[in-house]
C-alpha positions as CSV (number, residue, x, y, z in Angstrom):
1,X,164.2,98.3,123.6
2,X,164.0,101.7,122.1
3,X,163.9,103.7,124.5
4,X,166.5,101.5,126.7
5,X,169.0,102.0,124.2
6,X,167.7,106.4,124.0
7,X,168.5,106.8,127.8
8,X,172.0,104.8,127.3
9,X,172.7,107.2,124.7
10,X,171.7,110.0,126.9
11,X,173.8,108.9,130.0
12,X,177.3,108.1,127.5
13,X,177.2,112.1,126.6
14,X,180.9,112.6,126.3
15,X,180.9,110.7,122.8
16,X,178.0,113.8,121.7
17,X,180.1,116.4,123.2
18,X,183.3,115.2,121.5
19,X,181.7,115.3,118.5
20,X,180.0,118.8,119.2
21,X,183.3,120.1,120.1
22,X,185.2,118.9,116.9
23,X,183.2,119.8,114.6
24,X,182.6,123.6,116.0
25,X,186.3,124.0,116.4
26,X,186.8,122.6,112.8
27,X,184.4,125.2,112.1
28,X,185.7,128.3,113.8
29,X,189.2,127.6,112.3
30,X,188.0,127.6,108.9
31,X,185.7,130.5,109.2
32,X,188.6,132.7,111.1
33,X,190.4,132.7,107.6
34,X,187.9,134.6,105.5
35,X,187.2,137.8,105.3
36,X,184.7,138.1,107.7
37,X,184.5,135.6,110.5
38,X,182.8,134.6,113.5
39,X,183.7,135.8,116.7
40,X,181.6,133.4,118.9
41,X,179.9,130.1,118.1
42,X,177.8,127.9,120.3
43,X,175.7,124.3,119.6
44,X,172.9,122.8,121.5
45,X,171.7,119.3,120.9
46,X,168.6,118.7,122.6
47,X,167.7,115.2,123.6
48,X,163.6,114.8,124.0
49,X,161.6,112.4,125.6
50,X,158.0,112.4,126.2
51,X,154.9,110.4,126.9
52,X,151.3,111.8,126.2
53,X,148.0,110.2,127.6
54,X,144.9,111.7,126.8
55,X,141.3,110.4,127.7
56,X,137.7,111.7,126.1
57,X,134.3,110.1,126.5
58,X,135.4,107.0,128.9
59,X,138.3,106.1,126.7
60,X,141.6,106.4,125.6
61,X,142.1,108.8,122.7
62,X,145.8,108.8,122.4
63,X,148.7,107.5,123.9
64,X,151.9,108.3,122.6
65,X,155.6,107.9,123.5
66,X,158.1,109.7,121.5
67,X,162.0,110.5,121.0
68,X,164.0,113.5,119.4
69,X,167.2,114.8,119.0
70,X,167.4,118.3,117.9
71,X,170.2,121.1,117.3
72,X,170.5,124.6,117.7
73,X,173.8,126.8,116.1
74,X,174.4,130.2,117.0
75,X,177.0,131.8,115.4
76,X,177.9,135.9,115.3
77,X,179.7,137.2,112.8
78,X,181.4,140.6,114.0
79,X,183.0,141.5,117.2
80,X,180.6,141.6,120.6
81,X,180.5,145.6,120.3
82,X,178.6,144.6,116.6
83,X,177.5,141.6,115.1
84,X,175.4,139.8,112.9
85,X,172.2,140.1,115.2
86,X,172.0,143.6,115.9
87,X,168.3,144.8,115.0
88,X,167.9,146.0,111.3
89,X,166.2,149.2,111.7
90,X,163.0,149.6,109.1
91,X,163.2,145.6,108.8
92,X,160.7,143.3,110.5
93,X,163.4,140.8,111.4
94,X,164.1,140.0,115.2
95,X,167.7,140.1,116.0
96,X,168.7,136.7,115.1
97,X,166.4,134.6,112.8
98,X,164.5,131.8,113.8
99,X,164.9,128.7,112.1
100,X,162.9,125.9,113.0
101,X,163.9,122.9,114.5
102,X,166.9,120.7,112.8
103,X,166.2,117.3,113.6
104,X,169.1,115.3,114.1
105,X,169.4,111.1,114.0
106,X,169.2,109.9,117.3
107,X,172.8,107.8,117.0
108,X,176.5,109.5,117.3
109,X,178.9,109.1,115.0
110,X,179.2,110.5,111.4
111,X,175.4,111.1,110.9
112,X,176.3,113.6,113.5
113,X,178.5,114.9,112.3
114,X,177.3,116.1,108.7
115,X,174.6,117.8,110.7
116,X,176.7,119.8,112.5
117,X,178.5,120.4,109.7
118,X,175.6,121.6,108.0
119,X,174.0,124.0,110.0
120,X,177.3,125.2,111.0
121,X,178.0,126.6,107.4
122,X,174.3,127.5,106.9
123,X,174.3,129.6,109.4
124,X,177.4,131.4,108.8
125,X,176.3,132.1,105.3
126,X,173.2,133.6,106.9
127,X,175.5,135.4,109.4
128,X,177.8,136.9,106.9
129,X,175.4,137.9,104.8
130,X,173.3,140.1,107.2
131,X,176.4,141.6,109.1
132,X,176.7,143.4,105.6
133,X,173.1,144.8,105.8
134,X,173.6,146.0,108.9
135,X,176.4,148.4,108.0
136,X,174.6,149.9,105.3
137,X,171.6,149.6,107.2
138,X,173.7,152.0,110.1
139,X,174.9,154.4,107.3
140,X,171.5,155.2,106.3
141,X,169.9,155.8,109.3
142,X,170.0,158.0,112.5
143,X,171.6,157.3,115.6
144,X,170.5,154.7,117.6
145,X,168.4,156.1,121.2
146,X,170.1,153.3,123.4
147,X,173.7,152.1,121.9
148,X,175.0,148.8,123.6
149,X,177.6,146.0,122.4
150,X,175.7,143.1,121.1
151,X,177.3,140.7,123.3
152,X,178.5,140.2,126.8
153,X,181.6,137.9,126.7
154,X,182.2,135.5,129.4
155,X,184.3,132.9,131.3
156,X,184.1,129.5,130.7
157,X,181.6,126.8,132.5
158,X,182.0,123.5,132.9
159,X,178.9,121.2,134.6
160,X,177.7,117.6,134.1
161,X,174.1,117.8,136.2
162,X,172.4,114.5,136.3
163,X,168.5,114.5,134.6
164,X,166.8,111.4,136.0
165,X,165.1,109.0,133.6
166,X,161.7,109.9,132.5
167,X,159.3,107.0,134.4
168,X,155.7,107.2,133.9
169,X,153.1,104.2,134.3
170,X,151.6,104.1,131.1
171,X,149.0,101.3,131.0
172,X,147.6,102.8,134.8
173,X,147.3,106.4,133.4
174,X,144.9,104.5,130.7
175,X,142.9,103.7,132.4
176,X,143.0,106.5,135.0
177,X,142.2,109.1,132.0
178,X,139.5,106.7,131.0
179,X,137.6,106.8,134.3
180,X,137.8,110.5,134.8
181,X,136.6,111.6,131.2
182,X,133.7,109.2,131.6
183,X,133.0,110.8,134.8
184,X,132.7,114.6,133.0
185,X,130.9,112.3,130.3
186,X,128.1,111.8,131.4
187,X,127.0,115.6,132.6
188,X,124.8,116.6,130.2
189,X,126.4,120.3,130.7
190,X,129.6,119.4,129.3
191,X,129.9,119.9,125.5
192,X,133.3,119.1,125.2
193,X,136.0,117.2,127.5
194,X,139.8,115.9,127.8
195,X,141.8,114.6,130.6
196,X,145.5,114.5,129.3
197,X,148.8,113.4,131.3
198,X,152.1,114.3,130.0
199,X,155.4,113.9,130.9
200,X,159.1,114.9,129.5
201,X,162.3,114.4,129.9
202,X,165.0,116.8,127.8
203,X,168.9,116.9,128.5
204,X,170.8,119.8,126.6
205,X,174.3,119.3,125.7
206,X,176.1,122.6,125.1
207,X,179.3,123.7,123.7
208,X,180.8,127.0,123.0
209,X,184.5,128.5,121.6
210,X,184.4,130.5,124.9
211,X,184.9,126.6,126.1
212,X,181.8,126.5,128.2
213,X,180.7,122.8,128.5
214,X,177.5,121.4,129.8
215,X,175.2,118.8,130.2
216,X,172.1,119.4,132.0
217,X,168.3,119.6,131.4
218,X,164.7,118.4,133.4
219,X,161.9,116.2,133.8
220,X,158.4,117.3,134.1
221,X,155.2,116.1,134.3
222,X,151.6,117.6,134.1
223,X,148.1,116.6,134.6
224,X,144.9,118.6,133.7
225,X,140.9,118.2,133.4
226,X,139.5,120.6,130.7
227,X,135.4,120.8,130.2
228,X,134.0,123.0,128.1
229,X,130.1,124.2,127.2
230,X,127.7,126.5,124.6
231,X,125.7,128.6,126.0
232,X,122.6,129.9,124.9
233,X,123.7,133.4,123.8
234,X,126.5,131.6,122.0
235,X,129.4,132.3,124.8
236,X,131.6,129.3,125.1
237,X,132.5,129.0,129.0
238,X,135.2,126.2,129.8
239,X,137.1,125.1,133.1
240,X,141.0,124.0,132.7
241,X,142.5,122.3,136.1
242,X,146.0,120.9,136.2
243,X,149.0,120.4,138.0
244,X,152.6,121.0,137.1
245,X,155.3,118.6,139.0
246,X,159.1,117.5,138.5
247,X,158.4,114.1,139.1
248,X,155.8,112.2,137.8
249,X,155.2,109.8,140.8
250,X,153.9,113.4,142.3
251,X,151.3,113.3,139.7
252,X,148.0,113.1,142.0
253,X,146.0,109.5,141.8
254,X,142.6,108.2,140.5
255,X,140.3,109.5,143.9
256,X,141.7,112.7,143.6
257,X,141.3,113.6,140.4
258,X,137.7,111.9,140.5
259,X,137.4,114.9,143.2
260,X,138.7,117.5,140.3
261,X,136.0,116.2,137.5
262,X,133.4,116.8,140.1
263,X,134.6,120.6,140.6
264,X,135.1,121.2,137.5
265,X,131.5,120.0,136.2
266,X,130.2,121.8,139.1
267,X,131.9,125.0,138.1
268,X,130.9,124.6,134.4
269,X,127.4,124.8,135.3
270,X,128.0,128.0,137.4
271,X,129.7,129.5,134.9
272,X,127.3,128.7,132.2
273,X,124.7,129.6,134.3
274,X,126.4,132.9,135.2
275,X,124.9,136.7,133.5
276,X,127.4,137.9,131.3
277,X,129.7,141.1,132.9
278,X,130.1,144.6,130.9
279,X,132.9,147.1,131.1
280,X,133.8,148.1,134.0
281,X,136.2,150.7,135.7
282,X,136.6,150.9,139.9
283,X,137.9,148.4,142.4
284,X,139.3,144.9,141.9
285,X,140.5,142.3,143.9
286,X,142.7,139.8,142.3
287,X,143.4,136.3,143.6
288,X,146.9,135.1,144.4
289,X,147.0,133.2,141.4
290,X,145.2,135.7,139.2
291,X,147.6,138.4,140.8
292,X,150.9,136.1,139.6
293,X,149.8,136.2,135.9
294,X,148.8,140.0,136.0
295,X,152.3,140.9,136.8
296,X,153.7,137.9,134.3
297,X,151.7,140.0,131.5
298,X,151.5,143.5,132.4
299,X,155.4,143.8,133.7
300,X,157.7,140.7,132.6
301,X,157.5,141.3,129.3
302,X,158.0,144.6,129.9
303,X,161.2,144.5,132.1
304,X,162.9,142.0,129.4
305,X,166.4,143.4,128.9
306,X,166.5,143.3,125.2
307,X,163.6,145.3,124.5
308,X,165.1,148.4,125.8
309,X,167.4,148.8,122.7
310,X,164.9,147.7,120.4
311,X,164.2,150.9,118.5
312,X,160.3,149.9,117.7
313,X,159.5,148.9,121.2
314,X,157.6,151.2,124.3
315,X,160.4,150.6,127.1
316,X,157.9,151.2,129.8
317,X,160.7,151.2,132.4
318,X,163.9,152.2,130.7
319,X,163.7,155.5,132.2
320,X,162.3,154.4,135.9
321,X,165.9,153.1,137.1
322,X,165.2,154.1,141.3
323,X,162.4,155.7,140.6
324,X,158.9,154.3,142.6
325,X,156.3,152.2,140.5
326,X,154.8,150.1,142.7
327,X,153.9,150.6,147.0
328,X,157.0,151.0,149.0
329,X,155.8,147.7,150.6
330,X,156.0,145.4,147.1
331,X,159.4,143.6,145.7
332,X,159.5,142.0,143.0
333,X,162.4,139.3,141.3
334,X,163.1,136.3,139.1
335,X,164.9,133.7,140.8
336,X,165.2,130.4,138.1
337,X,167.5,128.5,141.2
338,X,163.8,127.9,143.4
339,X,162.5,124.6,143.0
340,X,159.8,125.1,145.4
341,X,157.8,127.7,147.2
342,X,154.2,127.3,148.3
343,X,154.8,123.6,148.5
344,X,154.7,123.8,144.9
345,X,156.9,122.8,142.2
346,X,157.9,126.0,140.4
347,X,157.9,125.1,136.4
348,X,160.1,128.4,135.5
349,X,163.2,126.2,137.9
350,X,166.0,125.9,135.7
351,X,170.1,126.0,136.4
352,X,171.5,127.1,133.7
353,X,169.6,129.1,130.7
354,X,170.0,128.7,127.3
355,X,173.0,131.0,126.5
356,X,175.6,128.8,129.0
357,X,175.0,131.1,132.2
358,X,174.2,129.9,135.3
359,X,171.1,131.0,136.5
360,X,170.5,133.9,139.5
361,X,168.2,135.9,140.8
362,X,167.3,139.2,138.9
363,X,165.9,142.0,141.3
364,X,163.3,144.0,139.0
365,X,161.5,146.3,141.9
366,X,163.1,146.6,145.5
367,X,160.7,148.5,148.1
368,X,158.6,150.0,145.5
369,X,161.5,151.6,143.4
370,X,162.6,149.6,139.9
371,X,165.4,148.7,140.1
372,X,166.7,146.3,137.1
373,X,165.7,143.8,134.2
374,X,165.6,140.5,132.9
375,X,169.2,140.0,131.0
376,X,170.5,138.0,128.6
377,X,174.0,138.1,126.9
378,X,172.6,141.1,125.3
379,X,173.6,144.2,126.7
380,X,171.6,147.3,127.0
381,X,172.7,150.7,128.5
382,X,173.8,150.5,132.7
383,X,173.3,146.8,132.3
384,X,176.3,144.7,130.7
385,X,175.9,141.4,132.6
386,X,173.5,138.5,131.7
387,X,171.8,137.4,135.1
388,X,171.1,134.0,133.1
389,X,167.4,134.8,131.9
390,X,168.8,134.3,127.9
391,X,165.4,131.7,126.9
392,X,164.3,130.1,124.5
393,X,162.7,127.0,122.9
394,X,164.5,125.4,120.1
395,X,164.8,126.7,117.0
396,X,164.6,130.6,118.1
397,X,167.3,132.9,119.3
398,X,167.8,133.0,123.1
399,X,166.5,136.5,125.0
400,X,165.8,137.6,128.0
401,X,162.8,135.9,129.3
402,X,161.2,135.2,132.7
403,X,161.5,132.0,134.8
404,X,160.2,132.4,138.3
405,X,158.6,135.8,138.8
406,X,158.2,136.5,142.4
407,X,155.9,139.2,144.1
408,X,156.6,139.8,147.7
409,X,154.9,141.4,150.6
410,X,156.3,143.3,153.5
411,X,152.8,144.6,154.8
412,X,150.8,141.7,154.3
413,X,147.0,142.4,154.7
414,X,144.6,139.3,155.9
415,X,141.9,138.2,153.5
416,X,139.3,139.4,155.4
417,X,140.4,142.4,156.1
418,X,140.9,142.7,151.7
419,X,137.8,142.1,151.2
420,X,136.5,144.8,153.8
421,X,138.8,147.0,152.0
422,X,137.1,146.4,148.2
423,X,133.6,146.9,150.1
424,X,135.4,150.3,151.3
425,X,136.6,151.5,148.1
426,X,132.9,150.4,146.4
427,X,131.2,152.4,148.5
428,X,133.5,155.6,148.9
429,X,133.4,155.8,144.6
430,X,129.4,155.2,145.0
431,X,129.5,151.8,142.7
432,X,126.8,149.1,143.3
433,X,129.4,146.7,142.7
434,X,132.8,146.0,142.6
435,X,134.7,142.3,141.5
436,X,137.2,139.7,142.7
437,X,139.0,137.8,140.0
438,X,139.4,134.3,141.3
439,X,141.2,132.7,138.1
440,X,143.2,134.1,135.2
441,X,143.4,131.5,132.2
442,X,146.8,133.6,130.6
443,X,146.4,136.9,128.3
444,X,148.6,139.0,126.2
445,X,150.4,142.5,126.2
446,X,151.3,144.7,123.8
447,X,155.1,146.6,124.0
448,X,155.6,148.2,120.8
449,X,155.4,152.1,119.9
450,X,152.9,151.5,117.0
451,X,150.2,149.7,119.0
452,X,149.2,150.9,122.2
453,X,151.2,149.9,124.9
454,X,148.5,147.9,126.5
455,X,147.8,144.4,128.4
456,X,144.9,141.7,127.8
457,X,144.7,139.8,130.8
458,X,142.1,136.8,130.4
459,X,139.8,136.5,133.3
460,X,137.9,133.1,133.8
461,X,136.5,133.1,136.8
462,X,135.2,136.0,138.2
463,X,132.7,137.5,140.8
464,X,131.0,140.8,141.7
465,X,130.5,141.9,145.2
466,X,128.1,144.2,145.7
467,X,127.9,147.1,148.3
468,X,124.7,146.1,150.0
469,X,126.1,143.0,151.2
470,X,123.8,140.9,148.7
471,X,125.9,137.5,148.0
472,X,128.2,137.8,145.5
473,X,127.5,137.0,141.8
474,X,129.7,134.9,139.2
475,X,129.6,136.5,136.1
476,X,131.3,135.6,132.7
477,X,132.2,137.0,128.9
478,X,134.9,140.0,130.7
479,X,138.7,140.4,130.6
480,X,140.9,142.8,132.2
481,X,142.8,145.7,130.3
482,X,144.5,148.4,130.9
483,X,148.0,150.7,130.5
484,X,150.7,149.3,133.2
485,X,151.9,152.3,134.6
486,X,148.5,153.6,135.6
487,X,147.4,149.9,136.6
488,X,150.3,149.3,139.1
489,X,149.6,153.2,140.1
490,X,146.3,151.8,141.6
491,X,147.2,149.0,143.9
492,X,146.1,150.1,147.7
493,X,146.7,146.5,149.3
494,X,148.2,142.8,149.4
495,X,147.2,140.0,150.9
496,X,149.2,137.3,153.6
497,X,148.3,134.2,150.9
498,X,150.6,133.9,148.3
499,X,149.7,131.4,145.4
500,X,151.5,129.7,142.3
501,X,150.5,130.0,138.7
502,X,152.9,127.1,136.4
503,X,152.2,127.5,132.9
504,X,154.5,128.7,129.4
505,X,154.9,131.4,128.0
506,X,155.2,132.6,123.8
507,X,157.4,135.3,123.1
508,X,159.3,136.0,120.1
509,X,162.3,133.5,121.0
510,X,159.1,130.9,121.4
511,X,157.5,129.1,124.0
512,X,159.1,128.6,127.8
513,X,158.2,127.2,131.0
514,X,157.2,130.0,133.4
515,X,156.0,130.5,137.1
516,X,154.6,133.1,138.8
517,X,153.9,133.6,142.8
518,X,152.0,136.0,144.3
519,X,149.5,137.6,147.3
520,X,146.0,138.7,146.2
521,X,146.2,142.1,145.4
522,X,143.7,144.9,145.9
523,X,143.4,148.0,143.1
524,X,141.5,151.0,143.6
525,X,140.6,150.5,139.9
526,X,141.0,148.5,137.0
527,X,139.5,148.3,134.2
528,X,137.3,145.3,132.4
529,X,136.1,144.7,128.5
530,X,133.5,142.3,126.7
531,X,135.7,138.9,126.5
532,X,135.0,137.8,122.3
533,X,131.5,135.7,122.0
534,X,130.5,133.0,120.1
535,X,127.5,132.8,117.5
536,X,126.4,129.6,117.4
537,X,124.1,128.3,119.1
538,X,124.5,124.7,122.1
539,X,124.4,121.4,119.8
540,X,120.8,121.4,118.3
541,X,121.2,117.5,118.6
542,X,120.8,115.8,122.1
543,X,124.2,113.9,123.7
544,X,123.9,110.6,123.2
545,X,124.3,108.9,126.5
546,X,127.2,106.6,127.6
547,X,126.1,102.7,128.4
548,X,125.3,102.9,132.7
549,X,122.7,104.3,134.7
550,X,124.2,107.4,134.8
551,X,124.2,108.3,138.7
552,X,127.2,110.1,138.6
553,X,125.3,112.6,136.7
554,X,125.1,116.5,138.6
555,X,125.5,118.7,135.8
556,X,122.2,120.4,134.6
557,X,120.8,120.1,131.1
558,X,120.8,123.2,128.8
C-alpha cells in the first residue's frame, strides 16, 4: 500500500510543482526588496525509489525497499556577470557550498511547503552573506587569469517526460542471489563474497524564475558478482562483474549468472595465483573497456568547463583550443541523448541535466585537434553556452560533469594486427616484455597546481606478453600512472572493437552515473607502479564448509 500510494504521488506531479512554484515566487518577491537580492532561484525535489537485494554464503543478507523525497535550492545573489558562487580566492570553498541532503515528507501540502520555505531563506542568508566576501575578497587580490560571468542566462523549458514505475521481482531475486553466492561459497579460494541486485527509480521535478518547468528522471537497474581473496604475501586480489540496464526485466536470469560465479571463481584463482608486476615504462595495450575509463580519468575531468576559471586548478587544455593532442585519426565527445551503443545500455543517458538544459552532445577533440569542453551554466572564456553537462547528485552544486564519453576511430586497426603491433614496439625498444590491460576497476586524477597534475588509473586484470612468443603471463599488485599530455602523446594505434564501461563517478558536485565507450588502444609507452599491498596474512582458521557435498567446488585451496 506504501508504495501504491508513492507512485500515485509521483504521477499527480502538478500539485508538487504548484507548490514548488508558489513558494519560490513568494520567495523571489520578498528577496527582490532588500538590499541585496537574488537574481536567479531554482528547486529540485527529488522523488527516490529503490530496492536492494544482496546474497552472501547461500543466503539472503538484506533486502530492502525504500522511498525519499529530497530537495535542492539554488539561489545566487548578484547579477550573472557576479554572484554569490564565484570562487573565493585563498579559501578552500568550491563555488557554491554543499549542503547535504534536505529530506522532505513524502506528502504535498503544507509540510511542503515549510520546507521550501526553509531552505529557501537558509540559503539566501548563506547567499548574501558570501556575495559580501567576495567583493572584499576581489579588492584584495590580483586579477583574475580567466574572467567569465558566473552565469549563462537562458530561455525557458517546459517538459513532462514519463519515468516508468520501478518493477522488480523481489521474492525471485531471493532466491536467485541465494543460489549464486552459495555457488562462490563453496570455493575454498574465495575469502569474501556478495551478489547484490539493485534497482531505482528517481523523478526530478524542477522549477526556476527563468520559468523553466520539468518533470523527468530514470529507472535503472544493476546486477554484479564480487569475490574477493588473501594471498599469501598479503595482496588482496578480488573480481567485480556486473551489468548496468534501464529496465530491470533486462537484468540477466539465474543460468547465466550461475555462468558469471563460475568465471569469476575461476579468475580469482588466476589472479591469486598470478606473480606480482613492478614498475614498468614501454608499450601497452589497453582493452576497449580499460581504454573507456583511461580517457574518463586522464581527460574528462580534465576538459570540465568550470575548472578552467578555477584559479588553483592545472587547466591541462585551456590553452590547446585547435591545437593537436591526440592522432589525427581519434574524436572524442559526450553525447548524454544515446541510450545505446554496443548493444549496451549507456548509464551516463540522461535528457535533461541538473541545471534545466536539455542535454547535447559536447565535441571535446575532432580529428586529433581539441576542440571544446564539458559546460555547464558556468561560463568560462570563448565558451558562454551550457551544452547541458551541469551534474550533480543531491545535495551539491551542479558543474560540468561527463555523461557518455565517446572515443571514436577513423583508422580502425584489427585485434590481431594490435597485438602484432605491441610485439613490434617490445622488440624495437629491446624489452622482454610488454602488457595488455584487460580490465580497469576505476582510478583517480589529480588537476590542481599544488599536486602534480597526474592520473591513477586502477588496473585489475592485467597480462604481460613477452617478445619470445612464450604465452602470456597474468600478473597482479600494478596500476597505471602517468602525466596526460605525454600519455595521449604516445598512442600509435586503435582497434575496430569498441567496448562499454557503466559505472559513477565522485567529483566535487558528488557522485553521477557515467559511461564510457571505447576501441582498444595501443601506446608506445605508459607507465605502471606497485598497486598498495596488504599485511596480513590468508585467514589462519580453515572455512567452515556449507551443508552439501560440495561438487560445485573448482577453486583451489590456499
Amino acid at each position: 500500500m506504501f508504495f501504491a500510494a508513492l507512485v500515485a504521488i509521483l504521477a499527480a506531479a502538478s500539485p508538487l510543482q504548484d507548490a514548488m512554484v508558489a513558494e519560490m515566487e513568494r520567495a523571489d518577491e520578498a528577496f527582490s526588496k532588500l538590499e541585496h537580492p537574488p537574481h536567479y532561484i531554482a528547486l529540485t525535489v527529488e522523488d527516490q525509489h529503490s530496492v536492494q537485494v544482496s546474497g552472501m554464503a547461500g543466503t539472503v543478507a538484506r533486502s530492502s525497499e525504500e522511498a525519499g523525497r529530497y530537495l535542492d535550492v539554488v539561489l545566487r545573489v548578484g547579477t550573472p556577470e557576479l554572484d554569490s558562487t564565484h570562487q573565493l580566492r585563498g579559501f578552500s570553498a568550491l563555488e557554491g557550498e554543499s549542503r547535504g541532503r534536505v529530506q522532505l515528507a513524502l506528502t504535498d501540502g503544507w509540510p511542503l511547503r515549510h520546507s521550501l520555505w526553509q531552505e529557501l531563506d537558509q540559503r539566501y542568508r548563506d547567499a548574501r552573506e558570501r556575495i559580501v566576501v567576495i567583493d572584499a575578497n576581489r579588492r584584495v587580490k590580483v586579477e583574475e587569469e580567466a574572467p567569465a560571468a558566473d552565469f549563462e542566462p537562458r530561455e525557458a523549458v517546459v517538459d513532462t517526460l514519463e519515468v516508468p514505475p520501478l518493477e522488480l521481482d523481489t521474492a525471485a531475486w531471493e532466491g536467485v542471489v541465494s543460489t549464486i553466492s552459495e555457488r562462490l561459497e563453496r570455493s575454498p579460494a574465495v575469502h569474501a563474497a556478495s551478489v547484490d541486485v539493485g534497482a531505482g527509480r528517481v523523478v526530478r521535478t524542477f522549477v526556476d524564475t527563468e520559468g523553466t518547468r520539468l518533470v523527468h528522471g530514470r529507472v535503472h537497474a544493476r546486477v554484479s558478482i564480487t569475490a574477493q581473496s588473501t594471498v599469501d604475501d598479503g595482496d588482496i586480489v578480488s573480481v567485480f562483474r556486473a551489468i548496468d540496464v534501464a529496465d530491470p526485466a533486462d537484468l540477466p536470469g539465474q543460468a547465466e549468472l550461475m555462468g558469471w560465479a563460475e568465471e569469476v571463481v575461476d579468475e580469482l584463482v588466476a589472479r591469486r595465483d598470478a606473480p606480482r608486476g613492478e614498475p614498468y615504462s614501454g608499450p601497452v595495450l589497453l582493452g576497449g573497456q580499460a581504454a573507456g575509463v583511461f580517457f574518463h580519468e586522464v581527460m574528462g575531468h580534465r576538459v570540465e568547463g568550470h575548472r578552467q576559471k578555477r584559479e588553483d586548478e592545472g587547466r591541462t587544455f585551456a590553452e590547446q583550443i585547435g591545437k593537436p593532442v591526440l592522432p589525427e585519426w581519434l574524436d572524442v565527445y559526450d553525447d548524454p541523448t544515446i541510450e545505446r551503443l554496443v548493444d549496451t545500455d549507456l548509464n551516463g543517458h540522461y535528457a535533461y541535466d541538473n541545471e534545466g538544459v536539455p542535454a547535447a552532445r559536447a565535441d571535446l577533440v575532432d580529428a586529433g585537434n581539441f576542440v571544446g569542453f564539458l559546460m555547464s551554466r558556468s561560463p568560462i572564456p570563448g565558451f558562454d553556452t551550457s551544452n547541458g553537462h551541469g551534474r550533480r547528485s543531491i545535495g551539491n552544486w551542479p558543474t560540468a560533469r561527463m555523461g557518455n564519453t565517446i572515443i571514436d576511430n577513423s583508422r580502425p586497426v584489427p585485434a590481431a594486427d594490435l597485438r602484432k603491433g605491441l610485439l613490434r614496439q617490445i622488440r624495437d625498444q629491446e624489452l622482454e616484455y610488454g602488457y595488455i590491460v584487460d580490465e580497469i576497476e576505476g582510478g583517480f586524477t589529480t588537476t590542481g597546481r599544488v599536486t602534480p597534475n597526474a592520473f591513477n588509473v586502477r588496473a585489475s586484470r592485467v597480462r604481460r606478453v613477452f617478445a619470445d612468443g612464450r604465452p602470456d603471463q597474468l600478473v597482479r599488485g600494478i596500476d597505471l600512472v602517468g602525466t596526460p599530455l605525454v600519455a595521449f602523446g604516445n598512442i600509435i594505434a586503435a582497434g575496430d572493437d569498441p567496448a562499454v564501461f557503466n559505472g559513477t563517478c565522485g567529483a566535487e558536485s558528488g557522485w553521477v552515473p557515467v559511461s564510457a565507450v571505447a576501441p582498444s588502444l595501443l601506446f608506445s609507452k605508459l607507465e605502471f607502479q606497485l598497486k598498495e599491498k596488504g599485511q596480513e596474512r590468508p585467514p589462519l582458521l580453515p572455512k567452515p564448509q556449507l551443508p552439501g557435498d560440495g561438487t560445485t567446488d573448482v577453486g583451489g585451496d590456499l
